[in-house]
N, C-alpha and C positions, 0 to 999 in steps of 0.2 A: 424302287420306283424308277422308271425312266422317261427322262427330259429330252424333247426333239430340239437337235443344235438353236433352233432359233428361242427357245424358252431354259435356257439352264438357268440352274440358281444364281444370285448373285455374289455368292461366294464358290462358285464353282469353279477348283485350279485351273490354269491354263496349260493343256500337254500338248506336244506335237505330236503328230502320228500320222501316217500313211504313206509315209515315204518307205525307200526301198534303198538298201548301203551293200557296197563290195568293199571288204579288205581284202587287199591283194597283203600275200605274208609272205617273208623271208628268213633265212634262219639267226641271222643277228650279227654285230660287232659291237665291240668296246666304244664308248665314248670318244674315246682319241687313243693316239699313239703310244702313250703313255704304261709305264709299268704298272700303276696301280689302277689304273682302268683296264687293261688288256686282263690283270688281276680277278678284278670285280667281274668280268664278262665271264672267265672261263673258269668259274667258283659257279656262275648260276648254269653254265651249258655243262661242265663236267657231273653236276649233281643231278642231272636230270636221268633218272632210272629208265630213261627209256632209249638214254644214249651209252650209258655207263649201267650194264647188267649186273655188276658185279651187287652184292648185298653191302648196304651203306657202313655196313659191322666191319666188315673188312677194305671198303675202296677210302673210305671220310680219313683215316688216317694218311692213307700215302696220298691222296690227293691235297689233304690241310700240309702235311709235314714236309712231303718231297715235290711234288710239282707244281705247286701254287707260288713256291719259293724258288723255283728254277725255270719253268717254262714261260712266264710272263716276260722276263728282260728279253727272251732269244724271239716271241712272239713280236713285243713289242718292235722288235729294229726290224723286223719284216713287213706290219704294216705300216712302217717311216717312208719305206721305199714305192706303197701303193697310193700314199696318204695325197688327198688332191686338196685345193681349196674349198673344192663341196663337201670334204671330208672325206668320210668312208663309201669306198667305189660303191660298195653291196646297198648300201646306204640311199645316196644319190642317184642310184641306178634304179633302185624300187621304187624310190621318193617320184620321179621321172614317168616312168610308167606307168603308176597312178595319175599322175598330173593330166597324160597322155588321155585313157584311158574315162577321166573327169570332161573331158572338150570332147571326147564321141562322144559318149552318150549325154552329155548336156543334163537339165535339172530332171530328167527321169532316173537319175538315179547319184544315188552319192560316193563318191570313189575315193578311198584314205588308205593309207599302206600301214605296217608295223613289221616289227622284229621280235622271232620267239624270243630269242635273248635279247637284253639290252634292251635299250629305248627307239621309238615308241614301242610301249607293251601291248601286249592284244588285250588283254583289262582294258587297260584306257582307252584304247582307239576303239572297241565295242562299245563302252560306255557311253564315247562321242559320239557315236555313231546312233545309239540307242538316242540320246538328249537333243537330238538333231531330228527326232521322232522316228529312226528307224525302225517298222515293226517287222522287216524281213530281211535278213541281211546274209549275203553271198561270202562265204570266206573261202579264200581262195590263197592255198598253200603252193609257192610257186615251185613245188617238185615236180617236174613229169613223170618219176619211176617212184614209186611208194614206196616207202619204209619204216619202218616202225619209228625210227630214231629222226625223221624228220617231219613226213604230213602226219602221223599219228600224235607226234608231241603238240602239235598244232591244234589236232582236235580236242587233246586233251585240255590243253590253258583254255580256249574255250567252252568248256565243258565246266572246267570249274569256276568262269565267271559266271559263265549259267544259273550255276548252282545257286551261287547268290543271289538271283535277281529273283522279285516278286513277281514283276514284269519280264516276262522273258521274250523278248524278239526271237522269230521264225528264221533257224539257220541251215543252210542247205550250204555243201561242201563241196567244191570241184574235186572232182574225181582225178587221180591221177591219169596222163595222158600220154604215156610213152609209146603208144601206139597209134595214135589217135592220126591222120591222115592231114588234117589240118598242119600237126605240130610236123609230121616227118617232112611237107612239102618246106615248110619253113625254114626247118636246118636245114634242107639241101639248097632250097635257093637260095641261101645266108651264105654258107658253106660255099657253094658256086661260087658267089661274087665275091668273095675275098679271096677265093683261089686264084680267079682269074687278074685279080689285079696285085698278087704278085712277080716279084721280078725274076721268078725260078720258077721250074715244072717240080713239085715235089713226088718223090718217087713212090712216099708213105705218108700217109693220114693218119696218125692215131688219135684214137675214140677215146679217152681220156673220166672218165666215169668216178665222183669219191668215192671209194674205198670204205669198207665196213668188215668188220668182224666174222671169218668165216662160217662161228656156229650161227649167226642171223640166218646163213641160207638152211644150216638144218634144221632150225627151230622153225620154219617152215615161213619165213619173211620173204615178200618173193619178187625185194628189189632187185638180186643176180639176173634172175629171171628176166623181168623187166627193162633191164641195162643191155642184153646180151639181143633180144627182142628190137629194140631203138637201133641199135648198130647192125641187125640183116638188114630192117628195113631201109635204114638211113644207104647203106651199100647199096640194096636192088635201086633205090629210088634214083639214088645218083649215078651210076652207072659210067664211071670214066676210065677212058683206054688209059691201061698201062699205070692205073694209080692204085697200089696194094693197099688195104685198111685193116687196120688191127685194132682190138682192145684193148683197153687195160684199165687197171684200180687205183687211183695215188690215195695221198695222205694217210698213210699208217701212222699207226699209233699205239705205245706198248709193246707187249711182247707176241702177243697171243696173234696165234694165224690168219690172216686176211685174206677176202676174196683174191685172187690173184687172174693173168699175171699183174705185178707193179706195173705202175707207169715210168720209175726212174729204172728198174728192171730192163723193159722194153726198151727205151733210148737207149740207153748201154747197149743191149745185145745190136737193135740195128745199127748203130757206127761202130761196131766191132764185125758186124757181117758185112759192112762194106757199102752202108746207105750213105749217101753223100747230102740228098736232098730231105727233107722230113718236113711236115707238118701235122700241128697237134690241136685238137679243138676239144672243148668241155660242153659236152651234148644234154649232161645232165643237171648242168647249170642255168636257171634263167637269165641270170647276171654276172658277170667278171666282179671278182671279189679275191682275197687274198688268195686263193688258191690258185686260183687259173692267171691271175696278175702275176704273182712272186713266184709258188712253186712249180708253175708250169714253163709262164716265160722268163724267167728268169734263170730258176733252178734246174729247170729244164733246158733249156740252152746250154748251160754250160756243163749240163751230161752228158746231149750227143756229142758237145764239142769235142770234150775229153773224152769220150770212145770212140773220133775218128771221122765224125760226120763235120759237113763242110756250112751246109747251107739250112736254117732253121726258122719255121713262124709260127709263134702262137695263135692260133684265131680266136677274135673275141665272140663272146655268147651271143645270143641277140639281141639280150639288151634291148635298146630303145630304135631299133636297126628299124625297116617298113616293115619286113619280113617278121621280126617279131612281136610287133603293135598288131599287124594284122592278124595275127593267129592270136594274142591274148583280146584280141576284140571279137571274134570268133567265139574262142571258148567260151568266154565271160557273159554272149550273148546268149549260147547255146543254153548254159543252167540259170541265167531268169528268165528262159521260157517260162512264161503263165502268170508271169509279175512284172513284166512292162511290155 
């Protein structure tokens, strides 16, 4: 039997519903600085089969025995040196963006962040998002280049919250955007203005991209693709006399073959060929996070330094930059077409 709102029963529960929620998602960090949190984070990202191919038969041992007891101390003093009062950059940086993100679009829609790993979880922030009456809700994995090991883990932990619900809210998923016209104007005019307000002409730009497991591109994943795609376009769009642009892959890991070239690869060879100026940016980052903080500007610097090169700047992602609120306000408007 059905009840017109102004006659329900009077034991009829009270739900919310008819609202409309974005999680914006990122891929995670540890609690804090700490070894047994750095621990506890890269125990739940190392186990995820869809970052770690290897069959759990043979990866659960060296992962329990040998790197869970080794790489958590040398991880930990690395994010000491990114660690802000807001915490964790990746963190803060997401947290930001949604905040951002919550004042556009105001009470038409509801905007909350998470972390595949680590806290907040996308369980719970869908949850909240559902109890807050979300019956349609935009999740949005902040990779612009797809890859199995990143937006697809995304879809997945959503998928298995799903699975739980009686009530399942209506989820539609930002499509990756490495090509998308919006995003490429964005890093170049991001790009631009950091260039220009530094105090050197740099000779080279490198396109700085994570790094993944070479059989990903044979098993037919078609992040390489996608990364190599970001970098013509980001080149023709920018178009500056005299400034050379290269690729590359960082954060190896293991033994087994990676996309190439490296990124600490490529610093070495240019201040060995005689680059004196360089600059390096992480196109496939939404946010500055231990990588592009520590191994880029950091561990990066003092690559070229030591092969020869004089003059070095990391550039930050876009982050909370106009250039990059404008374009995550773009997109995020573009797919709730038809729901606000």
């Amino acid at each position: 039997m059905t009840w017109p709102d102004q006659q329900l029963p009077p034991d009829h529960p009270s739900v919310r519903a008819g609202r409309i929620g974005v999680l914006v998602v990122n891929l995670g960090t540890p609690a804090a600085p700490e070894v047994a949190d750095v621990r506890r984070y890269l125990a739940e990202f190392l186990s995820d089969r869809r970052v770690i191919e290897i069959p759990p038969i043979a990866w659960q041992p060296i992962l329990r025995g040998i790197i869970l007891n080794t790489r958590p101390a040398k991880s930990a003093e690395a994010y000491r040196k990114v660690w802000s009062e807001d915490g964790s950059p990746l963190a803060a940086i997401t947290k930001a963006q949604a905040e951002a993100m919550q004042r556009v679009f105001g009470d038409a829609v509801i905007v909350d962040w998470a972390m595949r790993y680590g806290a907040p979880s996308i369980p719970d922030k869908l949850a909240a998002l559902k109890d807050a009456g979300c019956e349609r809700i935009l999740l949005a994995p902040m990779y612009p280049q797809y890859c199995a090991a990143t937006t697809a883990t995304v879809v997945d932990k959503a998928g298995e919250w799903l699975a739980e619900q009686r009530w399942q809210p209506t989820l539609r998923t930002l499509p990756p955007y490495h090509d998308d016209p919006i995003y490429i104007d964005a890093l170049a005019a991001d790009i631009d203005r950091q260039l220009d307000a530094l105090d050197f002409v740099p000779e080279v730009l490198l396109l700085s991209f994570h790094g993944m497991p070479a059989r990903t591109l044979e098993l037919g994943d078609p992040y390489h693709c996608h990364c190599q795609k970001t970098a013509r376009l980001l080149e023709a769009r920018m178009a500056r006399p005299g400034l050379r642009m290269r690729t590359s892959f960082q954060s190896r890991f293991g033994r087994a073959k990676w996309l190439e070239p490296a990124t600490d690869t490529v610093l070495m060879e240019e201040g060995r060929a005689g680059t004196k100026r360089l600059a390096v940016v992480a196109p496939g980052f939404s946010a500055d996070c231990l990588e592009t903080l520590e191994e880029l500007a950091i561990q990066g610097h003092e690559q070229f330094e030591e092969a020869g090169g004089e003059q070095f700047a990391a550039l930050s992602c876009l982050n909370t930059s106009d250039a990059g609120l404008a374009m995550l306000q773009g997109l995020l408007r573009r797919e709730l077409a038809g729901w606000i």
